[in-house]
LUMPA-248063 format. One line per field, with one value per residue (C-alpha): residue number from 1; residue in one letter; z, y, x. Coordinates in nm, 3 decimals, padded with zeros to 5 digits, always signed. Layout:
BEGIN
nr (NUM_...)
rest (a_...)
Z (Z_...)
Y (Y_...)
X (X_...)
***
This chain:
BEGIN
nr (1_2_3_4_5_6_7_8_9_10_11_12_13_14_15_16_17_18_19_20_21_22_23_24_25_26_27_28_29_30_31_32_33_34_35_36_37_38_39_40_41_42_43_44_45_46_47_48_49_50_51_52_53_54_55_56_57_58_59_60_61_62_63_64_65_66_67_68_69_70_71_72_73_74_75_76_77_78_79_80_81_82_83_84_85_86_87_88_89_90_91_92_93_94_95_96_97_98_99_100_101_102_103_104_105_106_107_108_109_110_111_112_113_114_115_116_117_118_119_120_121_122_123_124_125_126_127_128_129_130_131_132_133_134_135_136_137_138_139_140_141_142_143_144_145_146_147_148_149_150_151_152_153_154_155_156_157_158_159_160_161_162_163_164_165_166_167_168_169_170_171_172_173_174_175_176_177_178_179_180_181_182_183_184_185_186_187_188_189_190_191_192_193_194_195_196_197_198_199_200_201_202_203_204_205_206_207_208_209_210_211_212_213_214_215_216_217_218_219_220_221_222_223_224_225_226_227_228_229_230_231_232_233_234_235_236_237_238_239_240_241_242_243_244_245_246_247_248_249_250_251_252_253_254_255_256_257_258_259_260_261_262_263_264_265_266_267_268_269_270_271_272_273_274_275_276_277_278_279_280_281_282_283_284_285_286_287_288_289_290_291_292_293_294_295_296_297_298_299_300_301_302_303_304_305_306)
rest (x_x_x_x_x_x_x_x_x_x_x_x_x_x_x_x_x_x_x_x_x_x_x_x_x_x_x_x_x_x_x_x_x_x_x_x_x_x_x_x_x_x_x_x_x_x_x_x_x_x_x_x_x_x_x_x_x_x_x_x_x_x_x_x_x_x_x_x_x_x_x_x_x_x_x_x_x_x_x_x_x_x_x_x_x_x_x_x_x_x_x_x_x_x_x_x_x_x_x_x_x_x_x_x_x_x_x_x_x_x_x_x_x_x_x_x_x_x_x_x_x_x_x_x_x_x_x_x_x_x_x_x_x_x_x_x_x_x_x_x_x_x_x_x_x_x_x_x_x_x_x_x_x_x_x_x_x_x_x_x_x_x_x_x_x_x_x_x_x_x_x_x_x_x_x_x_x_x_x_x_x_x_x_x_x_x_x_x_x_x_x_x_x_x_x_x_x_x_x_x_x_x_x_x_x_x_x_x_x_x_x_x_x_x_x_x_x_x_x_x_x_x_x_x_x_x_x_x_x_x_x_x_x_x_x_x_x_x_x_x_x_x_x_x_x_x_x_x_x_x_x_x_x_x_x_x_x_x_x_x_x_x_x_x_x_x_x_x_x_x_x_x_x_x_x_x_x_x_x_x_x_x_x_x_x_x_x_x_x_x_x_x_x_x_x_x_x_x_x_x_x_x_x_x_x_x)
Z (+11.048_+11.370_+11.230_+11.545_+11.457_+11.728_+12.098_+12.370_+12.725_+13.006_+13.289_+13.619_+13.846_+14.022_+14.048_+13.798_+13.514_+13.615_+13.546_+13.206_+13.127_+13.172_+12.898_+12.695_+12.701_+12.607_+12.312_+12.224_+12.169_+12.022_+11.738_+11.735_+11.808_+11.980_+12.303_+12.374_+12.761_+12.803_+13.163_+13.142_+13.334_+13.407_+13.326_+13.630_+13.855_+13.951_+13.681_+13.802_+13.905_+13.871_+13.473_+13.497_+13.743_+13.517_+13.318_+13.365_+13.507_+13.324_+13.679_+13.671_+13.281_+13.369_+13.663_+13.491_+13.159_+13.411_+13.523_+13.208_+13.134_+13.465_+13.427_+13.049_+12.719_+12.631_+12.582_+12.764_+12.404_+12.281_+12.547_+12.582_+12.141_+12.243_+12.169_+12.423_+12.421_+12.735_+12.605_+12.869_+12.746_+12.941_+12.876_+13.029_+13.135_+13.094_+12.845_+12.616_+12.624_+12.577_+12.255_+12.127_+12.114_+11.972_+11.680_+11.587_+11.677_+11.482_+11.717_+11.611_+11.985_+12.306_+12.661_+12.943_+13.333_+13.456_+13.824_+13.698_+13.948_+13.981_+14.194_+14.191_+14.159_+13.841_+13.655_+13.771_+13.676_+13.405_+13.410_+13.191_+13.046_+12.915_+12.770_+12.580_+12.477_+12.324_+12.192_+12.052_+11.674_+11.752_+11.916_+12.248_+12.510_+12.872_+13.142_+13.488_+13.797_+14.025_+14.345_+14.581_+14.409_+14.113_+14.035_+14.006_+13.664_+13.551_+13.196_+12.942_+12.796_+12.578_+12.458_+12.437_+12.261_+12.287_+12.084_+12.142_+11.785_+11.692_+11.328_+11.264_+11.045_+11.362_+11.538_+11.208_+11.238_+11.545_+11.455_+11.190_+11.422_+11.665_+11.399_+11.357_+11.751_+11.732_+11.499_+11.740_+12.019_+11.822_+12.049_+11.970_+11.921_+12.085_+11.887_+12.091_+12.020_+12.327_+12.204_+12.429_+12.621_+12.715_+12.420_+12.373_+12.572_+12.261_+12.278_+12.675_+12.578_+12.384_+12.718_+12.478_+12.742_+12.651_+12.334_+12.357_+12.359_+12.005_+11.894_+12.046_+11.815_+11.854_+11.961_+11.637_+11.401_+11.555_+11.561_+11.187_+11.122_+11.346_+11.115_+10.813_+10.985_+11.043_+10.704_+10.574_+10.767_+10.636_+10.809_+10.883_+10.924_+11.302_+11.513_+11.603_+11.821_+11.807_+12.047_+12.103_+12.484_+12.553_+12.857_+12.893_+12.710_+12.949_+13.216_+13.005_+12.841_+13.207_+13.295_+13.027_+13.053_+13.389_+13.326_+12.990_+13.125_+12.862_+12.842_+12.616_+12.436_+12.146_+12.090_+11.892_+12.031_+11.859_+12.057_+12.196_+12.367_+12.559_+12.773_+12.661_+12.669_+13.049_+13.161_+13.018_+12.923_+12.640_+12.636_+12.606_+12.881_+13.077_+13.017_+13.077_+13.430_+13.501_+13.331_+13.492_+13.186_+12.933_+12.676_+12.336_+12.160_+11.798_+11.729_+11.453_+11.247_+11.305_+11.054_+11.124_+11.265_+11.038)
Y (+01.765_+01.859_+01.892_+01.950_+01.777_+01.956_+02.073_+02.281_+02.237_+02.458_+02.343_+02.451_+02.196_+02.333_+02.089_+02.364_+02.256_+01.897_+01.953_+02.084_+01.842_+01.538_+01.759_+01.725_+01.375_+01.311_+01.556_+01.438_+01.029_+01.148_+01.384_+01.155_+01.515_+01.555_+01.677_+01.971_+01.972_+02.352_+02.499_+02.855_+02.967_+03.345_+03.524_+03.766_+03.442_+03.251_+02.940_+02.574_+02.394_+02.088_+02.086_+01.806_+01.987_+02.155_+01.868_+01.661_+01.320_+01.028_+00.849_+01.182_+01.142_+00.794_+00.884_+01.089_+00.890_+00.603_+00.889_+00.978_+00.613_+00.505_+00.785_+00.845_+00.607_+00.606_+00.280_+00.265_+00.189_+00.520_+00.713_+00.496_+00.604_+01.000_+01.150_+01.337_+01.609_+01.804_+02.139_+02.421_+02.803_+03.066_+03.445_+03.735_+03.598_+03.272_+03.459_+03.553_+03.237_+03.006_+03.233_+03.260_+02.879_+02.849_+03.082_+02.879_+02.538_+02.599_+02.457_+02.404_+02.448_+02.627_+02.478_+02.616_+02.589_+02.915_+02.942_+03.215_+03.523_+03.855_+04.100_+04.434_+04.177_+04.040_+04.350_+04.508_+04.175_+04.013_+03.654_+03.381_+03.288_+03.606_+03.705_+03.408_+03.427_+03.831_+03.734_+03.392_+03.326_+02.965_+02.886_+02.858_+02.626_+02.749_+02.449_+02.659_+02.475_+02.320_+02.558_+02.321_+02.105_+02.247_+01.871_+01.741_+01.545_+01.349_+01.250_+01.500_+01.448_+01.722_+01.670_+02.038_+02.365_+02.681_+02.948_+03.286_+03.468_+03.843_+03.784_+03.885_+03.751_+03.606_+03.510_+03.296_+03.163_+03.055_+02.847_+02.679_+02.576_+02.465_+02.247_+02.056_+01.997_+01.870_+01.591_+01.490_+01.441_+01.403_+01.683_+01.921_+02.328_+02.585_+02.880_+03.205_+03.623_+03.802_+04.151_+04.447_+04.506_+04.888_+05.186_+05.404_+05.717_+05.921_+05.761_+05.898_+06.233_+06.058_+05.840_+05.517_+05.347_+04.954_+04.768_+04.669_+05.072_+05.074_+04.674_+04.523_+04.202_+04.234_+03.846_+03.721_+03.934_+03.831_+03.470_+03.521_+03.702_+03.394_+03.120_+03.266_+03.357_+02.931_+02.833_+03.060_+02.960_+02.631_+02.397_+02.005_+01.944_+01.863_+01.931_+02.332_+02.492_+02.860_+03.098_+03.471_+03.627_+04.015_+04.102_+04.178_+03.983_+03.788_+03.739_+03.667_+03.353_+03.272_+03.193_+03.019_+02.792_+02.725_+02.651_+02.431_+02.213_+02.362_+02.151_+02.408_+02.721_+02.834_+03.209_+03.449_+03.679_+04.002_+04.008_+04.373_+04.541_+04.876_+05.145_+05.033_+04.647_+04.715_+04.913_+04.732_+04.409_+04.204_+03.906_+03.653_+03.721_+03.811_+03.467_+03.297_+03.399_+03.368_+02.982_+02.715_+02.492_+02.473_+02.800_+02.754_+03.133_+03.134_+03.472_+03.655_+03.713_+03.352_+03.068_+02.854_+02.482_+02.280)
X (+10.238_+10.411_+10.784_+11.005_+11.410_+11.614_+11.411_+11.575_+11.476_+11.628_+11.768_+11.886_+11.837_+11.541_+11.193_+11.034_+11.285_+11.268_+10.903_+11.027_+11.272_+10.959_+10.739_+11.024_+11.101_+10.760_+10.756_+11.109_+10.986_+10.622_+10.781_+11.148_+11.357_+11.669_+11.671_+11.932_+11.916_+12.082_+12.268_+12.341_+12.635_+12.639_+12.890_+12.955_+12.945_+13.213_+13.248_+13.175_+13.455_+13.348_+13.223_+13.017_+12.789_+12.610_+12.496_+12.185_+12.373_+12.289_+12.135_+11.886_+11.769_+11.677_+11.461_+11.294_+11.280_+11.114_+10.898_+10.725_+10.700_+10.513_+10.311_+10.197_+10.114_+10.442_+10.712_+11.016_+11.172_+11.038_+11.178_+11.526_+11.529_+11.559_+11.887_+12.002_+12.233_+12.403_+12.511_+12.654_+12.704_+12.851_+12.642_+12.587_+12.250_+12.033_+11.773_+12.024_+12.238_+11.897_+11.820_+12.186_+12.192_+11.870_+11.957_+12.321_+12.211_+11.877_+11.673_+11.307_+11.126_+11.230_+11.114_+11.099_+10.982_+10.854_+10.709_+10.472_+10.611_+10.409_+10.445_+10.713_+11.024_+10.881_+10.823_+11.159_+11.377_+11.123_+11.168_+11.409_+11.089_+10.940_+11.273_+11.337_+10.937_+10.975_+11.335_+11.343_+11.276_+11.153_+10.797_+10.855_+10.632_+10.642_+10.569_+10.458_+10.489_+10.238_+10.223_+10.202_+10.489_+10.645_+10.814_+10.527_+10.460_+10.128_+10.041_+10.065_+09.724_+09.603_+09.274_+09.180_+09.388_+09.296_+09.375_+09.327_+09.266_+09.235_+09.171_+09.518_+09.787_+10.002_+09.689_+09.621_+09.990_+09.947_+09.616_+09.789_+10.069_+09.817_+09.655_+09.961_+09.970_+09.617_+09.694_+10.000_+09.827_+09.443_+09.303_+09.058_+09.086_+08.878_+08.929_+08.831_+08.774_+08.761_+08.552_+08.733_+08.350_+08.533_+08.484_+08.780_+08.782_+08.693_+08.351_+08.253_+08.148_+07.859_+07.783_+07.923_+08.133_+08.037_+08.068_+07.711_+07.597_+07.731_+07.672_+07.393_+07.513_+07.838_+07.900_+07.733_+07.856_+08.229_+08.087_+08.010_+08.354_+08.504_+08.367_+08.483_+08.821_+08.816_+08.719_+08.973_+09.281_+09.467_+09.646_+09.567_+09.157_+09.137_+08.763_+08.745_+08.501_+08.440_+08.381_+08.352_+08.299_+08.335_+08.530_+08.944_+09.171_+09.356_+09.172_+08.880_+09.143_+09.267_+08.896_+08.786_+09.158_+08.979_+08.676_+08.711_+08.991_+09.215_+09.545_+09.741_+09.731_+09.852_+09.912_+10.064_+10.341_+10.444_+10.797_+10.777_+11.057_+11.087_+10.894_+10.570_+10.586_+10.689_+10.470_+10.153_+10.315_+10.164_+09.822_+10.114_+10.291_+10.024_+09.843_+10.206_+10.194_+09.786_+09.703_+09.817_+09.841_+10.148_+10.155_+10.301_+10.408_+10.467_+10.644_+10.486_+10.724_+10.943_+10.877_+10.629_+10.605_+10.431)
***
């Protein structure tokens, strides 16, 4: 089962984190956590003067308690039974503050709004949310917001999961945990390989340059190595669909999110820092900022949720 006590949610007052802070509430009265509602103050800015500023005001929870509750399955009496908790650290940045607190207070999930940037900004600054995602120990679910109205909040219904798998250890991790968010929210799992359809260049000099010059049968032998992968992998029994498509990684999972209505995926993370996870970035943070639906990273080396 889905065994979440304590839950973080960011926020800053912005519609994105409002966004966030809905998500929560709902995952909060399904799973019977506490909510830690968390304001980072920066350190080189000028503190708040007025301390109650950066706490969600009471008058604000309840709109958006009555929010969730007009909008989703869920009883006012199981969203008035949340515990909610205002906490406000002071850090030399909101990433580090957000993952500080998660390591003392132990929390069990991080949330967070992210409005999906790209662009030269983005890879010079990096985001709050890809920090926390390559730094935290807990999984951590990442809510983007709606272009056209990042506030915006309808039901929560997730009815599909995908996870992207690699037949790794982490990429099994990650199915397990995503097995335990099926049986919350009785959904089922789409379970997908993406084959890399480009040879590496030590292959050109041969004329090999696609996968298919050296497989012809690549997608059911992976399809074969997928079902076994499945049958091997434990976890709660909940309805899993495989599937195996050659083409580039993320993009390839952006598209099918698209196309298959995807509500969330589940992915593993292998937390890089330095030169090279700038310059090319990682699948999880690249699918972060490309799928429009919420993203749950389980670090690979971080204890499981189960």
């Amino acid at each position: 089962m889905l065994d979440i006590d304590d839950l973080l949610v960011a926020h800053d007052h912005s519609p994105v984190s409002a966004r966030a802070i809905r998500h929560a509430l709902d995952l909060a009265a399904r799973t019977g956590a506490t909510l830690h509602v968390f304001h980072a103050e920066v350190l080189h800015e000028a503190p708040d003067p007025d301390a109650e500023r950066g706490r969600l005001p009471n008058e604000e929870l309840s709109r958006l308690r009555d929010e969730v509750q007009q909008e989703g399955p869920l009883s006012a009496d199981a969203l008035n039974a949340v515990t909610v908790k205002n906490v406000v650290r002071r850090d030399v940045s909101a990433g580090p503050a957000i993952v500080n607190y998660a390591a003392e207070a132990g929390m069990d999930l991080i949330l967070l709004g992210t409005h999906g940037r790209r662009g030269p900004s983005r890879i010079l600054m990096g985001s709050v949310a890809e920090e926390v995602v390559r730094r935290a120990e807990q999984p951590v679910l990442t809510i983007r917001g709606h272009a056209d109205d990042p506030s915006a909040f309808s039901t929560w219904a997730v009815d599909r999961i995908l996870v992207p798998v690699d037949f790794s250890d982490p990429s099994r991790k990650a199915l397990r945990t995503a097995k335990a968010w099926s049986a919350l929210y009785d959904a089922t799992i789409d379970v997908l390989h993406v084959v890399p359809e480009r040879v590496q260049p030590a292959f050109y000099t041969s004329g090999v340059q696609s996968i298919y010059d050296m497989e012809p049968e690549i997608e059911q032998k992976m399809m074969d190595h997928l079902d076994t992968f499945l049958a091997e992998t434990g976890g709660p029994e909940q309805e899993t669909r495989p599937h195996v498509i050659v083409g580039n990684a993320a993009p390839s999972i952006a598209e099918f999110v698209d196309a298959e209505s995807i509500d969330l995926v589940a992915m593993s993370t292998h937390g890089r820092t330095g030169l090279d996870r700038f310059l090319l970035g990682s699948v999880a943070e690249k699918v972060i900022r490309h799928v429009h639906c919420p993203v749950l990273t389980v670090l690979s080396r971080a204890r499981e949720e189960m």
